[in-house]
Residue frames as qw, qx, qy, qz and C-alpha x, y, z in Angstrom:
[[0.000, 0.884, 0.467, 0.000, 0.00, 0.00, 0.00],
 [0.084, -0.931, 0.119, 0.336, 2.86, 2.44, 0.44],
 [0.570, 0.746, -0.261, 0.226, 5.43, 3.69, -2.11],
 [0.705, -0.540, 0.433, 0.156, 8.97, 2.23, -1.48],
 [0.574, 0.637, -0.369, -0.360, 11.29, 2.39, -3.82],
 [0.149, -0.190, 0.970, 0.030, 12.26, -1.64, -2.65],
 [0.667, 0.001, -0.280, -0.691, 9.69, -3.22, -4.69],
 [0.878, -0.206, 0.350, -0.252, 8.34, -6.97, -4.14],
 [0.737, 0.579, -0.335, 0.094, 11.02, -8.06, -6.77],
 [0.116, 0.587, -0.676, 0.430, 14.24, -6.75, -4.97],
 [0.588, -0.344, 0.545, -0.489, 12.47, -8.09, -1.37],
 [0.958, 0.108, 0.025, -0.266, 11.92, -11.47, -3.22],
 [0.672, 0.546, -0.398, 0.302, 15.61, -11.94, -4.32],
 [0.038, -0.591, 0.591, -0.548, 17.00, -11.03, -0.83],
 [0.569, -0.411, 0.650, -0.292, 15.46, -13.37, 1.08],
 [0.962, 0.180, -0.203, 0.019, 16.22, -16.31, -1.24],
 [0.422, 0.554, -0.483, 0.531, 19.84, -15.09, -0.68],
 [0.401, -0.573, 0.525, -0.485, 19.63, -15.11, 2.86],
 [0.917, -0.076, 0.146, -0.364, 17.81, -18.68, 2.85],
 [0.932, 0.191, -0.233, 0.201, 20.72, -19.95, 0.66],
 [0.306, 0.557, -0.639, 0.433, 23.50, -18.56, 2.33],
 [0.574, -0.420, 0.558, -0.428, 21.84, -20.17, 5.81],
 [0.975, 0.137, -0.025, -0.172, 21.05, -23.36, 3.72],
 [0.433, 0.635, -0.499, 0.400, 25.16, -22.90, 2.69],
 [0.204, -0.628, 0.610, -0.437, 26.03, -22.93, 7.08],
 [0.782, -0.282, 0.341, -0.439, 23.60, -25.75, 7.63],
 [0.936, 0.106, 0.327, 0.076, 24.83, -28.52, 5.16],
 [0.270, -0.758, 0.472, 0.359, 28.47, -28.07, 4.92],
 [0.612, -0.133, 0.707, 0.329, 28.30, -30.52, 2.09],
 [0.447, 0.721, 0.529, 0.032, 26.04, -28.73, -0.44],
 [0.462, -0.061, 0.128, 0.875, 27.30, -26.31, -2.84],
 [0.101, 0.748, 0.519, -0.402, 25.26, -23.13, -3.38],
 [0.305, 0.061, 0.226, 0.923, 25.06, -20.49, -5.80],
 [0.094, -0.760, -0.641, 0.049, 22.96, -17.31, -5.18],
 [0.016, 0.993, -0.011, -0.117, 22.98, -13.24, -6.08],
 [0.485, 0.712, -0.383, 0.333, 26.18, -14.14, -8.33],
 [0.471, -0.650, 0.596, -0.011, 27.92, -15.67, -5.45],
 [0.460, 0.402, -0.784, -0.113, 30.66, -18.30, -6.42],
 [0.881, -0.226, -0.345, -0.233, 30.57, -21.80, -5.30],
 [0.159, 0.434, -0.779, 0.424, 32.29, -23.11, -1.91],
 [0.534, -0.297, -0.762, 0.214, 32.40, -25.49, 1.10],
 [0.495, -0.856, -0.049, -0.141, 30.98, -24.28, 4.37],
 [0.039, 0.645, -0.578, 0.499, 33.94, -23.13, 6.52],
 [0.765, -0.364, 0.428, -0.315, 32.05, -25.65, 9.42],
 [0.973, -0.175, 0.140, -0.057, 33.49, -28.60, 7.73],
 [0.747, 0.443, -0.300, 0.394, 36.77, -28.02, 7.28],
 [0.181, -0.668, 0.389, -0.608, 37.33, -26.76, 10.80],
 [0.246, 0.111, -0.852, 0.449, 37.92, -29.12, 13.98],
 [0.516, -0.545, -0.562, -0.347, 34.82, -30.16, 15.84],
 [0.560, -0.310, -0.458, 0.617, 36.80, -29.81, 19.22],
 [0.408, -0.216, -0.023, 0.887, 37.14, -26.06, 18.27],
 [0.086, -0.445, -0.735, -0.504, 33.91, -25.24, 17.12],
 [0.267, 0.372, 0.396, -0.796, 31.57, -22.41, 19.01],
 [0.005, -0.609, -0.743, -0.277, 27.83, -22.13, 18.99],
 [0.209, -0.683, -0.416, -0.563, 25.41, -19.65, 19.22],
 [0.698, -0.651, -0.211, -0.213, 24.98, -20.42, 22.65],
 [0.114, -0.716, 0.633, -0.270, 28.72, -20.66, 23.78],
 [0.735, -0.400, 0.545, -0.048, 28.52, -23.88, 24.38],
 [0.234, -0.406, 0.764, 0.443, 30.76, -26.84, 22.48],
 [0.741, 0.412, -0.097, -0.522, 29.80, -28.52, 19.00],
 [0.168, -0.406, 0.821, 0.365, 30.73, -31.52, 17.36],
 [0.670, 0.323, -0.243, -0.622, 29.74, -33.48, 14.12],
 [0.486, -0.143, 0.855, -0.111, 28.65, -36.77, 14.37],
 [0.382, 0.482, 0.781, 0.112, 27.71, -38.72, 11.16],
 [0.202, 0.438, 0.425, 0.766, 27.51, -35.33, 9.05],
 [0.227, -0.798, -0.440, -0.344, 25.29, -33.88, 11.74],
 [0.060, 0.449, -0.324, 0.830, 26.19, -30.37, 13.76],
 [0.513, -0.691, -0.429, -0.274, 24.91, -30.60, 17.69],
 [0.073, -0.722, 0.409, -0.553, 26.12, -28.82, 20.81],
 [0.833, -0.227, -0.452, 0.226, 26.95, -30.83, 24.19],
 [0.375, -0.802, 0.280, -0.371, 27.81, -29.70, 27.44],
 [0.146, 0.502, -0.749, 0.407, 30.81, -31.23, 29.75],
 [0.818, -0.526, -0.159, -0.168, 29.73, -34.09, 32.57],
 [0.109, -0.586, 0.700, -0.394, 31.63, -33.64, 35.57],
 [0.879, 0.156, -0.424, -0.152, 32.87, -36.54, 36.57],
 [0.384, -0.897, 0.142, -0.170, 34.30, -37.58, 39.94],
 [0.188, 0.627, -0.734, 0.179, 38.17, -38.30, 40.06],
 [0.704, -0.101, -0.634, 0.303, 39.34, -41.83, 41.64],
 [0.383, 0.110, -0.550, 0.734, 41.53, -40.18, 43.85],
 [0.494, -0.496, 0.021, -0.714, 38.06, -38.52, 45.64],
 [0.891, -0.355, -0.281, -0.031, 37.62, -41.91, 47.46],
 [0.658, 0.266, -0.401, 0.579, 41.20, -41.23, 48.83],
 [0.491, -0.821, -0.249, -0.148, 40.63, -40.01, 52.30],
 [0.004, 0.740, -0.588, 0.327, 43.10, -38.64, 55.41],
 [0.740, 0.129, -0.658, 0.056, 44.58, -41.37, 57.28],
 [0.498, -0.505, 0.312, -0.632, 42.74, -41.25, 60.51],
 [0.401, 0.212, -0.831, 0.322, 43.30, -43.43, 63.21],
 [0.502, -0.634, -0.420, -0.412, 40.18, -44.29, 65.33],
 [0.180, -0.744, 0.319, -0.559, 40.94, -42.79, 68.61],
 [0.762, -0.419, 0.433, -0.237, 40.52, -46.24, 70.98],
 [0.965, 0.216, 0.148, 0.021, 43.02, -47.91, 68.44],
 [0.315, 0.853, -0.046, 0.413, 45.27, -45.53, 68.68],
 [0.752, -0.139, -0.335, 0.550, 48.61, -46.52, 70.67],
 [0.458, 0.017, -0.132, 0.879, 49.39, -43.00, 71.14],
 [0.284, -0.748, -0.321, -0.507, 45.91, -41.02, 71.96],
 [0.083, -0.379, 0.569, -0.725, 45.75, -39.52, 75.45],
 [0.485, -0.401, -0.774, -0.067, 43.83, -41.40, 77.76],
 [0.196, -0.678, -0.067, -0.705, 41.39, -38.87, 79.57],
 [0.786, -0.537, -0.297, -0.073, 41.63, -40.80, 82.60],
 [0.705, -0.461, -0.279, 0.461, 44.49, -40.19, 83.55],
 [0.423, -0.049, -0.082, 0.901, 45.21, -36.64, 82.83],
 [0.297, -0.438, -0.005, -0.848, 42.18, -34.92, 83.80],
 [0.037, -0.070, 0.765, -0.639, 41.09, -33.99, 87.70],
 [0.145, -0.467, -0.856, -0.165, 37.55, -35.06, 87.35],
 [0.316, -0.604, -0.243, -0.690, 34.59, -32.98, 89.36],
 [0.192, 0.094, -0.762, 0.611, 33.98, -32.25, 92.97],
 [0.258, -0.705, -0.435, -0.496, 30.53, -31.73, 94.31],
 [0.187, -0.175, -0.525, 0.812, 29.43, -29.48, 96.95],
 [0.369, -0.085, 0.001, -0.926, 26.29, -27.10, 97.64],
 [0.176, -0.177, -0.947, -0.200, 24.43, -30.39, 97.98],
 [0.452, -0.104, 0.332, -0.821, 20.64, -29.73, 98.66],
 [0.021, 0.156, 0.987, -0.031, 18.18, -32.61, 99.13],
 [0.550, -0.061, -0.149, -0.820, 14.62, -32.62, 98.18],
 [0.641, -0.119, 0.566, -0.504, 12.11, -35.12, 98.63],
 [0.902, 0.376, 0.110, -0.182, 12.78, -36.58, 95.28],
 [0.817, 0.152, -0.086, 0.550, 16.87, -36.47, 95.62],
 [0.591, -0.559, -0.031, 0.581, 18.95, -34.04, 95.21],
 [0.459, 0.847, -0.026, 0.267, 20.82, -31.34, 93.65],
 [0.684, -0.460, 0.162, 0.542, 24.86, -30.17, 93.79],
 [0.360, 0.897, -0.210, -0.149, 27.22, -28.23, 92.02],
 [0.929, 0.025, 0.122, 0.348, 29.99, -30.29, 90.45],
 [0.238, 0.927, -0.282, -0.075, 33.59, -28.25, 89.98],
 [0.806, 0.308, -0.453, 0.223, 36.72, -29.52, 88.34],
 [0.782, -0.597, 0.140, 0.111, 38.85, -31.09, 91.24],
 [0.684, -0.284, 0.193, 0.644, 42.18, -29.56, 89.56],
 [0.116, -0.496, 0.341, 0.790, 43.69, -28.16, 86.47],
 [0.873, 0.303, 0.215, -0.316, 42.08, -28.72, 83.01],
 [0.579, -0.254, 0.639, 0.437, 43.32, -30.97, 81.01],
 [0.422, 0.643, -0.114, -0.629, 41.26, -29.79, 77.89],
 [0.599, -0.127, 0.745, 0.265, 42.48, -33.29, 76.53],
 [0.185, 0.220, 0.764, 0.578, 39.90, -33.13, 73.52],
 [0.154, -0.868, -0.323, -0.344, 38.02, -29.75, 74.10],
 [0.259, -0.439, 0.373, -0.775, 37.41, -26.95, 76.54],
 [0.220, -0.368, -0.838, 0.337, 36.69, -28.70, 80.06],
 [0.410, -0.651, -0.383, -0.512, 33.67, -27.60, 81.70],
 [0.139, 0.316, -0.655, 0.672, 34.31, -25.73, 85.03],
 [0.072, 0.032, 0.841, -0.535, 30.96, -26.64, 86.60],
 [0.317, -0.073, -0.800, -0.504, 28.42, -28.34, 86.21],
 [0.610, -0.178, 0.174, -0.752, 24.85, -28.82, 87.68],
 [0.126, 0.064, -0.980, 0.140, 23.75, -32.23, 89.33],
 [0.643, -0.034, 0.341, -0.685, 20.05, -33.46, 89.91],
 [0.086, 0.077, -0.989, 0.095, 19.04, -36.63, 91.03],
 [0.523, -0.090, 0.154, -0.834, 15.50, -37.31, 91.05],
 [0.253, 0.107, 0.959, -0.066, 13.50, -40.29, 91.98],
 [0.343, 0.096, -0.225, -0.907, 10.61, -40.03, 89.80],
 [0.762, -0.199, -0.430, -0.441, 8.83, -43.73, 90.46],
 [0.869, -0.353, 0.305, -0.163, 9.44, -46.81, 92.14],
 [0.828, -0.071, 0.438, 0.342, 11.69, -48.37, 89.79],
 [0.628, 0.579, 0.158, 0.495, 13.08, -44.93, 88.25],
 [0.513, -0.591, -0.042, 0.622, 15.63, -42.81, 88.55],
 [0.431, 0.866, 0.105, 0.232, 16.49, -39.88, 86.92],
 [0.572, -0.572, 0.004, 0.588, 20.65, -38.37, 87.12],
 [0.432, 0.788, 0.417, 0.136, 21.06, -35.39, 85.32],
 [0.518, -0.471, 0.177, 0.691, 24.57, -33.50, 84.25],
 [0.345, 0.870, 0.349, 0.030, 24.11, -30.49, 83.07],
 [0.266, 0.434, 0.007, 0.861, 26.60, -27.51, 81.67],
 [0.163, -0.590, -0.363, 0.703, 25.98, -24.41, 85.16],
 [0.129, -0.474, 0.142, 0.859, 26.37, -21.99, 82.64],
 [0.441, 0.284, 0.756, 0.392, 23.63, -22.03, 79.74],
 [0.372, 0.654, 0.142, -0.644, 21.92, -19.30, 77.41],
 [0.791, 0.578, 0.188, -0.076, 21.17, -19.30, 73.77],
 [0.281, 0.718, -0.630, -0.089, 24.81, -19.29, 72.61],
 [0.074, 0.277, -0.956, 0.068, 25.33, -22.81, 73.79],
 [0.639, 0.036, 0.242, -0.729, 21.75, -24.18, 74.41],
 [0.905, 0.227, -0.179, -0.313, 21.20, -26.55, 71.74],
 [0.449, 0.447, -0.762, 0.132, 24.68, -28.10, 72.54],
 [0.080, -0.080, 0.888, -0.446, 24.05, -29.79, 76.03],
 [0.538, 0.186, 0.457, -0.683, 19.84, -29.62, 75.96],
 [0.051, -0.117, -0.905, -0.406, 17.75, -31.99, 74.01],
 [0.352, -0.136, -0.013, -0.926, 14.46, -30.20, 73.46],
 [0.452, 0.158, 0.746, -0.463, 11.69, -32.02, 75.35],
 [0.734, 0.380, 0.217, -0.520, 9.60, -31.73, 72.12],
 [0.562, 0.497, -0.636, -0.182, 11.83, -33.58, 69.68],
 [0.592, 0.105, -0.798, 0.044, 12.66, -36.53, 72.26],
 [0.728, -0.599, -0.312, -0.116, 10.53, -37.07, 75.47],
 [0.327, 0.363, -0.681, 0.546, 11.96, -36.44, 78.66],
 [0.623, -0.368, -0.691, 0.007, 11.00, -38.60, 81.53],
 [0.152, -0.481, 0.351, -0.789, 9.49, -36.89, 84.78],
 [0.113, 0.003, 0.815, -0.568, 8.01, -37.53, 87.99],
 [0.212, -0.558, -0.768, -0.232, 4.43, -39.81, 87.95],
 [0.190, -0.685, -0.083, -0.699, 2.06, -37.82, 89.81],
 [0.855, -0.452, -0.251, -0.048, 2.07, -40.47, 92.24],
 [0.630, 0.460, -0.456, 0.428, 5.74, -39.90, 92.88],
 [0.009, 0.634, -0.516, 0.576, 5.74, -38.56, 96.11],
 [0.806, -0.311, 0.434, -0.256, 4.45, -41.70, 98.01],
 [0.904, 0.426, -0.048, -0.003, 6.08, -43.88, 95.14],
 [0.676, 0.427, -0.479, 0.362, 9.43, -43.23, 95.58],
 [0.449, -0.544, 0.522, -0.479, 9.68, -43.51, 98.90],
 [0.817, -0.325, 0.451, -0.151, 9.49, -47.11, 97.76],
 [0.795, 0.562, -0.187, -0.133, 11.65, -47.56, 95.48],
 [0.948, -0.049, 0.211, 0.234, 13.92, -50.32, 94.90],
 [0.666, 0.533, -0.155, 0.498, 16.65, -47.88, 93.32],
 [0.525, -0.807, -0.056, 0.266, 19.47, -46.07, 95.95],
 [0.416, 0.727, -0.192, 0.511, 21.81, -43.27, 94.73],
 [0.564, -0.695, 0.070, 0.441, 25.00, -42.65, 97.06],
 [0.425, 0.850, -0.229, 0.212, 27.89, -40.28, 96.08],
 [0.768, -0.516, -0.005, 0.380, 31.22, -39.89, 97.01],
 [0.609, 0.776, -0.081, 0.143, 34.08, -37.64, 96.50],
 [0.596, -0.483, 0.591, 0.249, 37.31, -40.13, 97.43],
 [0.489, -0.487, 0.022, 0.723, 39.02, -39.10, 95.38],
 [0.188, 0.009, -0.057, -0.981, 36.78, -37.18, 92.95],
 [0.628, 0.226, 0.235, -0.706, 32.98, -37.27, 92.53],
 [0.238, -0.081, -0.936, -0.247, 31.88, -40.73, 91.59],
 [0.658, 0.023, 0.281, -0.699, 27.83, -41.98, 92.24],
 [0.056, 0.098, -0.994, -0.011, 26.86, -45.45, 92.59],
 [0.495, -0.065, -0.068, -0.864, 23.55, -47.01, 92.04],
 [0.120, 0.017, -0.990, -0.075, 21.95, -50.04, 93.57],
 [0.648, -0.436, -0.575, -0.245, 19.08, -52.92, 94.03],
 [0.163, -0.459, 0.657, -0.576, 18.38, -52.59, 97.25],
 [0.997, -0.025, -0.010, -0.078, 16.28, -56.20, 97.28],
 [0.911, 0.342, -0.179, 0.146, 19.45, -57.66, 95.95],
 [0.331, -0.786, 0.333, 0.402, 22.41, -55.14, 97.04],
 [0.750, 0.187, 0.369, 0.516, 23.45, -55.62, 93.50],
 [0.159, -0.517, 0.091, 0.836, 25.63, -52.48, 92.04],
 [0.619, 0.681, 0.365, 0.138, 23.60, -51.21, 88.63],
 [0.527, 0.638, 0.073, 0.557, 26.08, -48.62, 87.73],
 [0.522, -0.744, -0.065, 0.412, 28.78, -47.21, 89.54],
 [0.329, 0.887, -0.143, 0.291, 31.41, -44.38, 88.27],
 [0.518, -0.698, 0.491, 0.057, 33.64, -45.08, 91.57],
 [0.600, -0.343, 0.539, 0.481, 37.48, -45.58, 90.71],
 [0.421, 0.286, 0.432, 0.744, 37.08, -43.19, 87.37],
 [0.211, -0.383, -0.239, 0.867, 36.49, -39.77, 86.67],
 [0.397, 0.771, 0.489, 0.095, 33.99, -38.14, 84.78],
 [0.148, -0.103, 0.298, 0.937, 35.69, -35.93, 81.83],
 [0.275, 0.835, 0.421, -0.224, 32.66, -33.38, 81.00],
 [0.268, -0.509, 0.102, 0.812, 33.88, -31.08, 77.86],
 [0.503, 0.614, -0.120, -0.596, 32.48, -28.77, 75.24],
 [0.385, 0.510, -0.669, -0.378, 33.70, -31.84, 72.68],
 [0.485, 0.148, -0.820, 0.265, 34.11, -34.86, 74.88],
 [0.536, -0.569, 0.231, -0.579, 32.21, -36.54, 77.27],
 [0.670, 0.175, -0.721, 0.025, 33.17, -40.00, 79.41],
 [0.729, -0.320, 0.485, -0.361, 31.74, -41.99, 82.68],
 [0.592, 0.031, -0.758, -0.272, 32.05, -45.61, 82.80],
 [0.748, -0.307, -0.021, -0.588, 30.83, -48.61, 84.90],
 [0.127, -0.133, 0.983, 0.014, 32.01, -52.17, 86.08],
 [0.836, -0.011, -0.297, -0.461, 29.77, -54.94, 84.70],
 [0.755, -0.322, 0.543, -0.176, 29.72, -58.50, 86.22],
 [0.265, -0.325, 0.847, 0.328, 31.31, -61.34, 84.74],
 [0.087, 0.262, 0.910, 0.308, 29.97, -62.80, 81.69],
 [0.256, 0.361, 0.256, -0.859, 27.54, -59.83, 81.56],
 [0.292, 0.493, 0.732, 0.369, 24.37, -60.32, 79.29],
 [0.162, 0.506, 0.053, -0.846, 23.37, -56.67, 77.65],
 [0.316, 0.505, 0.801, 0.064, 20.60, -55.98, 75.07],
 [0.052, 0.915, 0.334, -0.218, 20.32, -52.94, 72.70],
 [0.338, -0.475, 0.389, 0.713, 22.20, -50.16, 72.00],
 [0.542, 0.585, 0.554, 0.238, 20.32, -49.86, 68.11],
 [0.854, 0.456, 0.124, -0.219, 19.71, -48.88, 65.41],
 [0.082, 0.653, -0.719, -0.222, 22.17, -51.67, 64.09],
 [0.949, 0.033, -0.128, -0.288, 21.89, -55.30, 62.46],
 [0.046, 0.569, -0.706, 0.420, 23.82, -57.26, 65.16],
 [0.430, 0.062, -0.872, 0.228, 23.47, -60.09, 67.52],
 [0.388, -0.712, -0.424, -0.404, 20.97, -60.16, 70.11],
 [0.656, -0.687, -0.023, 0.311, 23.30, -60.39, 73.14],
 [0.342, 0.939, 0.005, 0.029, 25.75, -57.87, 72.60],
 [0.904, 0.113, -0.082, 0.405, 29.01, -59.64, 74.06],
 [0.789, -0.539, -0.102, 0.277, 31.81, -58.70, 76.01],
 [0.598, -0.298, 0.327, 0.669, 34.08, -57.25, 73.51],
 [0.210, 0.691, 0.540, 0.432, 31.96, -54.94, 71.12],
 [0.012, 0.341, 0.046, -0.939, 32.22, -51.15, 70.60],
 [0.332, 0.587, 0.668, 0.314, 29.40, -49.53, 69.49],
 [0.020, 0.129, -0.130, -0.983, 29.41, -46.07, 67.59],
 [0.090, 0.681, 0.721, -0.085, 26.20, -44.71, 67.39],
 [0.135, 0.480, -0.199, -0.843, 25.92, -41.81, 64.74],
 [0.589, 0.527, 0.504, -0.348, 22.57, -42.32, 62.97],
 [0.064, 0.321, -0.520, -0.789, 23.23, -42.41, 58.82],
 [0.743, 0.478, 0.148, -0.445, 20.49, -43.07, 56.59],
 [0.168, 0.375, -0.840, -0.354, 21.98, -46.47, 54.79],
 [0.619, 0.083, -0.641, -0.446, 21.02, -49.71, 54.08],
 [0.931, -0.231, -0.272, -0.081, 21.65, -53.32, 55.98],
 [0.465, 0.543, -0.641, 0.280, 25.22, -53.04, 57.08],
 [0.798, -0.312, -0.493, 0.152, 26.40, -55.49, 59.92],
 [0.614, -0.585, -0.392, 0.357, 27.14, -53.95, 62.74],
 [0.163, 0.108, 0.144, 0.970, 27.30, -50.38, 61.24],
 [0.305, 0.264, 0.505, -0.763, 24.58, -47.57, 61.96],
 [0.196, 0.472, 0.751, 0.418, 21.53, -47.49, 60.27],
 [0.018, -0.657, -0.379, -0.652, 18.51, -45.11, 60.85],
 [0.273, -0.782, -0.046, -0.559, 18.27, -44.43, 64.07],
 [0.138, 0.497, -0.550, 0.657, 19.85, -43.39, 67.82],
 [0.775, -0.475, -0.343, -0.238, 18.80, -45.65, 70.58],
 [0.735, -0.102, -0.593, -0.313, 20.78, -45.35, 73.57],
 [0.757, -0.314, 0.328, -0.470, 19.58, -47.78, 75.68],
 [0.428, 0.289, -0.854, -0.063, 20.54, -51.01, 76.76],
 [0.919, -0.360, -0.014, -0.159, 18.59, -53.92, 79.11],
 [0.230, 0.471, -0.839, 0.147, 20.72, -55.68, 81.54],
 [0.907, -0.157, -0.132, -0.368, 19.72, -59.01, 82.51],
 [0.097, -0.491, 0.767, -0.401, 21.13, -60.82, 85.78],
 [0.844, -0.200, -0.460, -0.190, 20.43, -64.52, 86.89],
 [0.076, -0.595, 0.625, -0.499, 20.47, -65.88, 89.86],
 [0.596, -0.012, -0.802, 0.032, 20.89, -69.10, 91.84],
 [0.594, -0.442, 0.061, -0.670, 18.49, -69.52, 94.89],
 [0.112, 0.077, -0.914, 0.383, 18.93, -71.62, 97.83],
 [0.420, -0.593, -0.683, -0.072, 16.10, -73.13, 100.26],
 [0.199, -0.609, -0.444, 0.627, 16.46, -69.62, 102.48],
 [0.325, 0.854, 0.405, 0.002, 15.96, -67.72, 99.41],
 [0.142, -0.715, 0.391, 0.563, 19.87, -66.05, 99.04],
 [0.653, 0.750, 0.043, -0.097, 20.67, -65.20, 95.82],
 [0.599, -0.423, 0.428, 0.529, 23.78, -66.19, 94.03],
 [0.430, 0.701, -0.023, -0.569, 24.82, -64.56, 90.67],
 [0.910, 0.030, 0.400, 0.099, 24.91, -66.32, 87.89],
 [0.189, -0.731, 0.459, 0.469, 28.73, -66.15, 85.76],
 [0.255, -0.093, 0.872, 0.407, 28.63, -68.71, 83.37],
 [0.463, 0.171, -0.188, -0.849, 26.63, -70.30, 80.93],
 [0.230, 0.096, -0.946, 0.206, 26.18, -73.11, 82.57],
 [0.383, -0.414, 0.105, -0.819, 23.34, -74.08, 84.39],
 [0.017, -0.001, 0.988, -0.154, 22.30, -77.09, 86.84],
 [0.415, -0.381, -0.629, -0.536, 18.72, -78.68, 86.03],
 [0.462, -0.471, -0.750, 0.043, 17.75, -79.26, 89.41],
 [0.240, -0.284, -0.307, 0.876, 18.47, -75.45, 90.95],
 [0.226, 0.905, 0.334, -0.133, 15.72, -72.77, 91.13],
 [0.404, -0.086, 0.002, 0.911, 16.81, -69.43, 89.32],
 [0.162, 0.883, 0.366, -0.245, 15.29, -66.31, 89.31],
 [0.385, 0.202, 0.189, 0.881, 16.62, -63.08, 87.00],
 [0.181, -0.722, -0.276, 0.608, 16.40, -59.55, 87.54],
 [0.474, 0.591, 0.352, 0.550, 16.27, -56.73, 84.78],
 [0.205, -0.776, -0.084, 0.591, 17.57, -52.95, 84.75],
 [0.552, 0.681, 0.235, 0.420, 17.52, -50.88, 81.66],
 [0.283, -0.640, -0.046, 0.713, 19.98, -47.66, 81.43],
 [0.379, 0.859, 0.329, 0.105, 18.73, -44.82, 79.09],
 [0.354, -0.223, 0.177, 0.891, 21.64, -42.18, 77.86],
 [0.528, 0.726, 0.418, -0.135, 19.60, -39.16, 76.83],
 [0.075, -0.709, 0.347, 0.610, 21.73, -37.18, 74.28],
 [0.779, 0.537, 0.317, -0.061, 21.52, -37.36, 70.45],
 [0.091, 0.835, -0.492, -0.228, 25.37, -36.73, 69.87],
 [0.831, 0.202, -0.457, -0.246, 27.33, -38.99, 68.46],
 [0.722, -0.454, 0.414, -0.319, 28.34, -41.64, 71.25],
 [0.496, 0.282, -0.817, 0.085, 31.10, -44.77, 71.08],
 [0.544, -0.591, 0.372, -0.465, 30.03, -47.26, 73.72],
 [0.296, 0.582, -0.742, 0.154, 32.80, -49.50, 75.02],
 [0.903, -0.348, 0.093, -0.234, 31.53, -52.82, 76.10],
 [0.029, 0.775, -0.453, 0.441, 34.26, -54.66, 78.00],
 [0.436, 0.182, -0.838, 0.271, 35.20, -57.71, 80.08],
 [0.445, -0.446, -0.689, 0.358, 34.46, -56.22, 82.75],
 [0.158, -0.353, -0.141, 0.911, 33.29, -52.58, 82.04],
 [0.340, 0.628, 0.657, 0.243, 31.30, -50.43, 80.28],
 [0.227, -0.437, -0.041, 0.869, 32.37, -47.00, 79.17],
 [0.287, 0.838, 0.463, -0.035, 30.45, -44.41, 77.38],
 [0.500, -0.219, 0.361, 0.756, 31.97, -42.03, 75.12],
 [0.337, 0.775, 0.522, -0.117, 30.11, -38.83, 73.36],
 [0.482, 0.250, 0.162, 0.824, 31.15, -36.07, 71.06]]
């Protein structure tokens, strides 16, 4: 409709020419002749495919006559699987051993309540800072909370929201056991008894009192408490039977000689490696050989005589803390071990 002095003639000729000189880029084999141009090869196939830019910046190459682009796949190196050459710490001829160069905890301020107690624990020397900052003092409570529960509770003295989430395990993410309601006529009968001592630092010892058997006693070691590193242990009886300790695909009795690391990973089956989840807890289960006046003798072996009564006794011990945790089962011990 409007005057132009490019008519539909010229405008017809130009874009053939365009069409062949793109027709010319696409098929490097075709020869082309258009608006008096001479024949030639595309420049794309006589050039290196390696060396080839697109449009897009990214790389080209010609497969089978045909031009497409292709991005790099990283790929991870061997040598990634190549790790440092770490030496697990309780295999390790030449680690410190926290016993003996740190001064454990004294207590004092002790106040009693009607459901236990409460103290202030301070280190009973220098620190030794073996594998952290020690903790200068710490908060004790002991609470009886049933008949057949106890509750002992070592806390950081010092807490506020700069260090909170490190020592506390929020009540809503993992229960924390309290007094029944019944508690205050209840534990008045309970079958558990908490003594302390600090010859020659702060150690606490729990027994049956039916039985006088020791459930877990800290006397003759020290408790290392630090910002990194925590460790109590226990004697066990001979030929101890224990139960637990998960989430791990293992034996039901857990045997005398068995470390277990407990650091939850989200894998498969492995044998005696974590799986999904942090359990722990462990059952301990005691037998005993009865006479005709009813004294109890414990049983050490795995032996038994057909014609003797026995009775068994059970006691579970709960570790709350969702760090990770090594626990060192032991001839004749049991040591706990936390990060």
């Amino acid at each position: 409709m409007f005057g132009s002095p490019f008519s539909a003639a010229n405008a017809f000729a130009h874009l053939m020419l365009q069409l062949a000189k793109f027709s010319c880029a696409q098929s490097p084999d075709v020869d082309t002749e258009a608006a008096g141009s001479s024949s030639s090869q595309s420049a794309i196939g006589a050039t290196p495919a390696a060396v080839l830019p697109s449009m897009t910046g990214s790389p080209v190459a010609t497969v089978n006559g045909t031009v497409s682009t292709f991005r790099p796949i990283f790929t991870v190196p061997p040598e990634a699987d190549i790790g440092a050459a770490l030496i697990p710490n309780i295999v390790d001829p030449q680690a410190v051993d926290a016993q003996t160069v740190c001064p454990g905890y004294s207590a004092s301020n002790v106040i009693r309540s009607p459901y236990g107690l409460s103290a202030t624990l301070s280190l009973a020397g220098p620190a030794c800072n073996v594998y952290g900052t020690d903790i200068d003092t710490l908060n004790l409570t002991v609470e009886y909370q049933s008949a057949d529960r106890l509750s002992i509770r070592i806390v950081p003295a010092l807490i506020d929201s700069t260090n909170q989430s490190y020592y506390i395990l929020p009540d809503h993410l993992v229960h924390q056991p309290t007094r029944d309601s019944d508690a205050n006529m209840t534990s008045l009968k309970s079958d558990l008894s908490f003594v302390w001592s600090n010859e020659p630092s702060f150690s606490f010892t729990v027994f049956r009192v039916s039985t006088g058997d020791t459930l877990f006693s800290t006397e003759g070691t020290k408790l290392i408490f630090e910002n990194q590193f925590i460790e109590f242990a226990s004697p066990l009886p001979e030929n101890y039977n224990l139960y637990g300790l998960g989430e791990s695909i293992h034996g039901l009795r857990l045997g005398n000689n068995f470390t277990k690391t407990i650091y939850a990973a989200d894998v498969g089956d492995p044998i005696d490696e974590n799986i999904y989840g942090s359990h722990p807890f462990y059952l301990d289960t005691r037998y005993y050989e009865t006479d005709s006046d009813g004294n109890l003798t414990l049983v050490t072996s795995n032996t038994t005589n057909a014609t003797a009564d026995y009775v068994s006794y059970s006691h579970g011990i709960y570790n709350r803390n969702a760090h990770g945790q090594e626990i060192l089962l032991r001839p004749s011990n049991i040591t706990w071990r936390l990060l």
